[in-house]
C-alpha positions as CSV (number, residue, x, y, z in Angstrom):
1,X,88.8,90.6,69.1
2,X,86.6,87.6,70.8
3,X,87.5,84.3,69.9
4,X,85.2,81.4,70.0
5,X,85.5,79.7,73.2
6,X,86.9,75.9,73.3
7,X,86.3,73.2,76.3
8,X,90.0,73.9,77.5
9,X,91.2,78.0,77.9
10,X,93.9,76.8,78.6
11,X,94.3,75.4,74.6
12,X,93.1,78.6,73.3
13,X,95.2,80.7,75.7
14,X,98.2,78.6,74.2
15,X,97.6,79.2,70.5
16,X,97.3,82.8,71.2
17,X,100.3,83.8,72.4
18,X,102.5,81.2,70.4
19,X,100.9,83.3,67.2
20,X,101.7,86.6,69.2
21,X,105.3,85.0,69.8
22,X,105.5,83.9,66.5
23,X,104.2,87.2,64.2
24,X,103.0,90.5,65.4
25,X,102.8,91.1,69.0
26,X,99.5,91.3,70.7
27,X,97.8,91.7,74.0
28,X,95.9,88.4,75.3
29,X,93.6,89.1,78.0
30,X,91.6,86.7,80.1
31,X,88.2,87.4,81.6
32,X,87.0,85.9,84.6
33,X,85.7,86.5,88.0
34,X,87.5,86.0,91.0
35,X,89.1,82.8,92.1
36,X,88.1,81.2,88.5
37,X,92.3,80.4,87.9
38,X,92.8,82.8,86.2
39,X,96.5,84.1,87.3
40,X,97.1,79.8,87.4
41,X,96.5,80.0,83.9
42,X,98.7,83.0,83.0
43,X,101.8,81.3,84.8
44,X,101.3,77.7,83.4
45,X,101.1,79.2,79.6
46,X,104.2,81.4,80.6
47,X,105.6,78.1,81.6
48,X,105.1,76.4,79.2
49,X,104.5,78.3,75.9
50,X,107.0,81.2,76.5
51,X,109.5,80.2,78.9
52,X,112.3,81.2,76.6
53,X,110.9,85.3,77.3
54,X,112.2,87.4,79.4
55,X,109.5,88.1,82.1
56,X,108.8,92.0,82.6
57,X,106.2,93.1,85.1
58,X,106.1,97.1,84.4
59,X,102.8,98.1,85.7
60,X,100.6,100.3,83.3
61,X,101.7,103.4,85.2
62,X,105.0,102.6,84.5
63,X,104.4,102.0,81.0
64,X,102.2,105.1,80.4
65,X,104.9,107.5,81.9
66,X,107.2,105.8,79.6
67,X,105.4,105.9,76.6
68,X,104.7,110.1,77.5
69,X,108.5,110.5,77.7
70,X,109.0,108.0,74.6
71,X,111.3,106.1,76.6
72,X,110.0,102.8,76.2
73,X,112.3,101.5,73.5
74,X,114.9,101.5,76.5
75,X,112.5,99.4,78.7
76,X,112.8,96.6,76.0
77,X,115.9,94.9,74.6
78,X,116.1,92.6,71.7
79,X,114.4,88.9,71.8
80,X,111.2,87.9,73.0
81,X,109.7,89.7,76.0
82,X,106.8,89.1,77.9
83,X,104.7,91.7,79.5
84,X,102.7,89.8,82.7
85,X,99.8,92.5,83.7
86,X,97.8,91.0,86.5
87,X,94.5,92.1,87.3
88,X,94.2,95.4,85.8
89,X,91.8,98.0,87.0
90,X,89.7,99.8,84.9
91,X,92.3,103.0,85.3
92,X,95.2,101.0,84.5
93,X,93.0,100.1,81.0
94,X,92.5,103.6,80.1
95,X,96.1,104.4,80.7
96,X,97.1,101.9,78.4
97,X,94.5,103.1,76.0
98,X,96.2,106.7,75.4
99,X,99.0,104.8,73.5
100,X,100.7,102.6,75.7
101,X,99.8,99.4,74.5
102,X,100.0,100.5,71.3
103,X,103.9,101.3,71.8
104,X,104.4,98.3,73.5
105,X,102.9,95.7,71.6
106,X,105.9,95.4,69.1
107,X,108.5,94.9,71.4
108,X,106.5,92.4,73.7
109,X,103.7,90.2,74.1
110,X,101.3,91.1,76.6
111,X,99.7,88.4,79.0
112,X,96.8,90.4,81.2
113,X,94.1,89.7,83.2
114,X,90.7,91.5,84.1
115,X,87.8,90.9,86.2
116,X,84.6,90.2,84.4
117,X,82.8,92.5,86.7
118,X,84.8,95.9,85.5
119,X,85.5,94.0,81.6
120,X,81.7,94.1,81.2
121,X,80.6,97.8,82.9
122,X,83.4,99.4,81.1
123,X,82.1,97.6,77.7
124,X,78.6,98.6,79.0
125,X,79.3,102.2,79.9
126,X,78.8,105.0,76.8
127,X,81.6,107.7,78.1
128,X,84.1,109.3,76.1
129,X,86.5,109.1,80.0
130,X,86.8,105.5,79.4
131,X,86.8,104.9,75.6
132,X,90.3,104.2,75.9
133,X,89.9,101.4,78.0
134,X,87.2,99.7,75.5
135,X,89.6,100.6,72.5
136,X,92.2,98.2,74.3
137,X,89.4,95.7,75.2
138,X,88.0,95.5,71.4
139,X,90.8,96.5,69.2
140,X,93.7,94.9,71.0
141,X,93.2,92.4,72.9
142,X,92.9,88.4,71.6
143,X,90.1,87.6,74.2
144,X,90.1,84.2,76.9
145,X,87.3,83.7,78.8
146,X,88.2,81.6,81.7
147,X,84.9,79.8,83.2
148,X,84.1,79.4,86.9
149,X,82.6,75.8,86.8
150,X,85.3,73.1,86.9
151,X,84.9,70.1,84.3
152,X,84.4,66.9,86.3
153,X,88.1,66.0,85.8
154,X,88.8,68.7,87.5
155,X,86.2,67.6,90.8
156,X,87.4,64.2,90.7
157,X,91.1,65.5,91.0
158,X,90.2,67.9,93.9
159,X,87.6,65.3,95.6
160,X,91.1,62.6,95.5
161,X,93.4,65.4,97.0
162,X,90.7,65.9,100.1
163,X,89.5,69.3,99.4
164,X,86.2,70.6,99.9
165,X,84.8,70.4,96.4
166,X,82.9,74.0,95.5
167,X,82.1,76.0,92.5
168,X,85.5,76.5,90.7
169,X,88.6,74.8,91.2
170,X,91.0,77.9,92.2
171,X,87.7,79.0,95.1
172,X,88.1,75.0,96.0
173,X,91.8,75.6,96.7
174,X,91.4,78.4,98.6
175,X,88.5,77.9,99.9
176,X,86.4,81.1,99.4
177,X,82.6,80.0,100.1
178,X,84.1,78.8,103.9
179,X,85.9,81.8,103.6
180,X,82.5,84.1,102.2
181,X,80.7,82.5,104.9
182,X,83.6,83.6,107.8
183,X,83.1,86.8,107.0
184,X,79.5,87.7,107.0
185,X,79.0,85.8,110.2
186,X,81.7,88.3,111.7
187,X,78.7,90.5,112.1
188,X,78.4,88.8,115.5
189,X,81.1,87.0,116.0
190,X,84.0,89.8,115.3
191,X,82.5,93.1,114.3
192,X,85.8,95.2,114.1
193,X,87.1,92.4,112.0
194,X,84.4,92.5,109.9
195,X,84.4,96.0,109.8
196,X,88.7,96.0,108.4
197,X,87.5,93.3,105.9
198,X,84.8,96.1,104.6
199,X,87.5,98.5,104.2
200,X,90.0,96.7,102.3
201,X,87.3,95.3,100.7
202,X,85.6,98.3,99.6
203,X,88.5,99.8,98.2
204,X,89.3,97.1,95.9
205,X,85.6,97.6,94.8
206,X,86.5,101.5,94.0
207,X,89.0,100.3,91.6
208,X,92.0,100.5,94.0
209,X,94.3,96.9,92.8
210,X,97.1,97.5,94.6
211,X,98.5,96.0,98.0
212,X,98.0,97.7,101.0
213,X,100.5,98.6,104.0
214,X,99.7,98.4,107.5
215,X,98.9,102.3,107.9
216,X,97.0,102.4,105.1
217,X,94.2,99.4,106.0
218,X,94.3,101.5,109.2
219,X,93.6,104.9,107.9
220,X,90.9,102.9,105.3
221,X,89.4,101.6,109.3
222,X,89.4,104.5,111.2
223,X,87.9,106.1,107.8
224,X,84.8,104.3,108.0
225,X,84.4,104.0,112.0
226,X,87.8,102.1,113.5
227,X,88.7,102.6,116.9
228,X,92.1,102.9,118.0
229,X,95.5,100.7,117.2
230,X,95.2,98.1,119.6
231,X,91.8,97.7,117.9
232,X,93.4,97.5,114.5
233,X,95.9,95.1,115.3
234,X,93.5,92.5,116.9
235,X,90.9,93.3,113.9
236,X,94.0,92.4,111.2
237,X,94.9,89.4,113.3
238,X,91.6,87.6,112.9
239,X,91.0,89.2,109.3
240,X,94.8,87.6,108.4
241,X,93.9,84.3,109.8
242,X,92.5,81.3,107.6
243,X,89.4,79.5,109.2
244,X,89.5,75.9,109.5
245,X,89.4,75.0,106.1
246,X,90.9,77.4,103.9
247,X,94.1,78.1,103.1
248,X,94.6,82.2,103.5
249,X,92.8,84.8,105.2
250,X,90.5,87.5,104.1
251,X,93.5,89.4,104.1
252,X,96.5,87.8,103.1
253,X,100.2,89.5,103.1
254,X,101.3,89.8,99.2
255,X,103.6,87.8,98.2
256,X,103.6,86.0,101.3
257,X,105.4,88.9,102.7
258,X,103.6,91.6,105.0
259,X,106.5,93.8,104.3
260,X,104.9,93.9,100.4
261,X,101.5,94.6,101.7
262,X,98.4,93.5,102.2
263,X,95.4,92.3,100.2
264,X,91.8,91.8,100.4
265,X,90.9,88.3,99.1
266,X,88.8,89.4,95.5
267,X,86.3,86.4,96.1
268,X,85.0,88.4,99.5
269,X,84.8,92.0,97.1
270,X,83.0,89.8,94.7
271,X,80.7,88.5,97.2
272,X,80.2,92.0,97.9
273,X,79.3,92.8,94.6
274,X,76.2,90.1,94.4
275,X,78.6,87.0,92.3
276,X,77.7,83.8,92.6
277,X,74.6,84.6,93.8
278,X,75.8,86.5,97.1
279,X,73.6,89.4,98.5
280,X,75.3,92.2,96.9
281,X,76.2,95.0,99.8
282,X,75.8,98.2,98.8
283,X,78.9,100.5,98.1
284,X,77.6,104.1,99.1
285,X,78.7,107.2,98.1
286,X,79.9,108.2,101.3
287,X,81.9,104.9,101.4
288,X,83.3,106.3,97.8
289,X,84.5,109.1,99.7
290,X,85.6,107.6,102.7
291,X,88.3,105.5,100.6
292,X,89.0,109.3,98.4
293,X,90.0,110.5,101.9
294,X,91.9,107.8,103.5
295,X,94.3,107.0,100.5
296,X,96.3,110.0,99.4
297,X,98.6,108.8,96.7
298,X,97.4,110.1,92.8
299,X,97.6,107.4,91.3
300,X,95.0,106.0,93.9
301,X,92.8,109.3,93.4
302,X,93.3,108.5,89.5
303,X,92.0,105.2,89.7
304,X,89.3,106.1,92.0
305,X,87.9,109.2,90.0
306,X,87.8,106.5,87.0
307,X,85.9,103.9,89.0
308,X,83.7,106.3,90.6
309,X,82.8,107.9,87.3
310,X,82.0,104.2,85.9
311,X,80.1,103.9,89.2
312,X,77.8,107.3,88.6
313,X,79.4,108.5,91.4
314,X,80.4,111.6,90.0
315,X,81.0,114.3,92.4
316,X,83.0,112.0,94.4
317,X,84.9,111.0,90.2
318,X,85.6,115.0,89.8
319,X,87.2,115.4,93.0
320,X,89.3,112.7,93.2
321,X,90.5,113.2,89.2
322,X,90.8,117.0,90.8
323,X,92.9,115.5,93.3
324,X,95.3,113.0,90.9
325,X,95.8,116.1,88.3
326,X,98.0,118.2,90.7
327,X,100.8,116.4,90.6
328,X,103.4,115.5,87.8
329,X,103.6,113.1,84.7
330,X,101.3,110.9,82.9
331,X,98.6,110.3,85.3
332,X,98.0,113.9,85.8
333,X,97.7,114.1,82.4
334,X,94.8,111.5,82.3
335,X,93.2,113.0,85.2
336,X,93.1,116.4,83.6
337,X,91.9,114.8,80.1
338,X,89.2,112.7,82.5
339,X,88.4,115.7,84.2
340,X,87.5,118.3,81.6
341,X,84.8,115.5,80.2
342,X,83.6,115.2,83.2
343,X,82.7,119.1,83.4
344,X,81.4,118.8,79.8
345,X,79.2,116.3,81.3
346,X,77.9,118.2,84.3
């Protein structure tokens, strides 16, 4: 359901989920590329429209192997609940879309997010792998689009704070254009930093959302032509380092914690992917498979088989579904639903 779209998200975003507090419970979703505020967004209205719920932050994995082992009445009390599901990939939509949502929505409301990029190629793409995913994007969800361009309020504000005033006001804060920049002239300034950047980078593109530890950005390097670890560590040093003004790194520990992980910044993968008027860079399908070999875990190969297949990439989509089906539990499941369409399709 798209709703028209006012001067202020933030307004709309408010009346949305005080009517999903209030009545049924529904799924509001913003859209918006990254660095356009959108997570600032979901945490003000959770402030300030639904601070009385009780915060969960079960991740649609989670949720899906619940919902298969119809367990999720025991995930969710009495009272008012909220569901916080920040930037979902497109696998973590199609999970919800085999009746996960659908069992959760009346014991919570759901606050997600999405980035435009993979909202409009899922919308876009005519496959019965990911109809789930555009079931939940067209039947579910209460729709906010959150806008790049800052209102000139918003500049003024930023310009009286001493930032360097750029397209949106969350890219302002951070500083991703200085940060854009940084990184593409690492092509002659700091090659095997660049080259790390790449790799997280590129498997955030392949639909992989989740933080990264330190062995993992270094099998994702050594995948794609890393040397050795004294390499890697000086390569994450300058990749984890903000430039003169910015305010984080191209890689930046989650949570503030290294221990959590690490992630690429979304603005650079963006960049990547030709926004805001960037030179898009090309993700190959022997990248495709260099991130299917470096990252083991099926719930990775899941989301990668889906992203690949939304990509057209879809030898690299049947092996890693191939992959993500011999394990256990509700992703296997998927992957072996996803799979035999793909062989109907071959």
């Amino acid at each position: 359901m798209t709703r028209s779209e006012p001067q202020d998200p933030l307004d709309e975003l408010a009346v949305l989920v005080n009517a999903a507090a209030a009545s049924s419970r529904s799924m509001v979703l913003l859209v918006g590329p990254p660095l356009s505020g959108i997570t600032r967004a979901m945490y003000e209205t959770a402030m300030s429209q639904l601070s009385q719920a009780r915060l969960v932050q079960w991740t649609a994995g989670e949720l899906a192997e619940a919902h298969a082992q119809k367990r999720l009445d025991a995930r969710y009390g009495t009272g008012l609940f909220l569901q916080w599901m920040d930037d979902l990939s497109p696998a973590d939509l199609v999970l919800l879309g085999h009746g996960a949502l659908a069992d959760v929505l009346p014991s919570a409301v759901v606050l997600a997010s999405v980035n435009a990029g993979w909202y409009e190629r899922l919308l876009e793409h005519p496959s019965a792998i990911t109809a789930p995913a555009r079931t939940v994007l067209m039947e579910y969800a209460d729709r906010v689009t959150v806008p790049f361009a800052m209102t000139s309020r918003e500049r003024s504000w930023l310009r009286a704070q001493g930032y360097l005033v750029s397209k949106g006001i969350a890219e302002s804060l951070v500083g991703g254009e200085v940060l854009v920049k940084h990184y593409r002239k690492a092509a002659r300034t700091n090659p095997r930093g660049q080259l790390l950047v790449q790799a997280a980078v590129d498997a955030r593109r392949c639909g992989i959302h989740r933080p990264f530890s330190e062995d993992e950005l270094m099998a994702l390097w050594l995948a794609c032509g890393g040397e050795d670890a004294d390499a890697f560590q000086q390569a994450l040093d300058w990749a984890s380092t903000p430039p003169e003004g910015t305010s984080t790194g191209l890689i930046f520990p989650a949570g503030g914690d290294p221990s959590r992980g690490w992630r690429p910044l979304a603005y650079a993968a963006g960049a990547d992917d030709g926004d805001h008027g960037h030179k898009p860079r090309p993700l190959t399908s022997r990248r495709w498979q260099e991130v299917t070999g470096a990252l083991s875990k099926k719930a990775d190969q899941y989301a990668l088989g889906i992203a690949a297949h939304l990509h057209g990439e879809q030898a690299t989509a049947a092996f890693a579904l191939w992959q993500a089906a011999g394990g256990a539990g509700a992703v296997a499941r998927a992957a072996l639903r996803a799979l035999d369409r793909i062989e109907d399709l071959a």
